[in-house]
C-alpha angles and dihedrals in degrees: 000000000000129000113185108025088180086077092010095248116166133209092259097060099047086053091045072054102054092045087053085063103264095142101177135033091262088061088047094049082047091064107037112004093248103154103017101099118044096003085230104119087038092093081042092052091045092055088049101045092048088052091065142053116266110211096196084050087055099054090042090064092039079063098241100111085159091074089036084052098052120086112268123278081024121108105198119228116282132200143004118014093002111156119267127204119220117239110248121271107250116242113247117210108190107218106225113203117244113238107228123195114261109258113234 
């Protein structure tokens, strides 16, 4: 049965998607652009993500989000001297003040 008629994505997909640790509709969308268009399957991804176990949700509650964060089939490195990335730097936009006419 389909599921977003907008990109033709069926049920089974968004639930292949799901397995393959996709665990909300912007991760669906992610994968295969369901919801993005006209918004009408969201409410029906959200039915069908909330039916199933999510195994990044899991982790997330074991309290190893690392795990739940690295690609699937992927364990990321643990322990002494494992790489680390840096956070990314913050954007700074500097406010300039806008010069209004004097009023008479």
């Amino acid at each position: 049965m389909f599921v977003c008629s907008c990109f033709g994505v069926t049920e089974e997909q968004v639930k292949r998607h799901a397995e393959n640790g996709a665990c909300t509709p912007r991760q669906i969308a992610s994968a295969c652009k369901a919801g993005t268009d006209c918004g009408g399957c969201v409410k029906r991804i959200q039915a069908i993500l909330g039916r199933g176990a999510c195994p990044r949700r899991e982790l997330i509650e074991q309290g190893r989000p690392s795990e739940a964060l690295a690609a699937p089939g992927e364990l990321p490195a643990e322990g002494p001297g494992a790489p680390v990335e840096p956070l990314p730097r913050p954007v700074v936009v500097p406010v300039i003040p806008r010069a209004y006419p004097e009023a008479a």
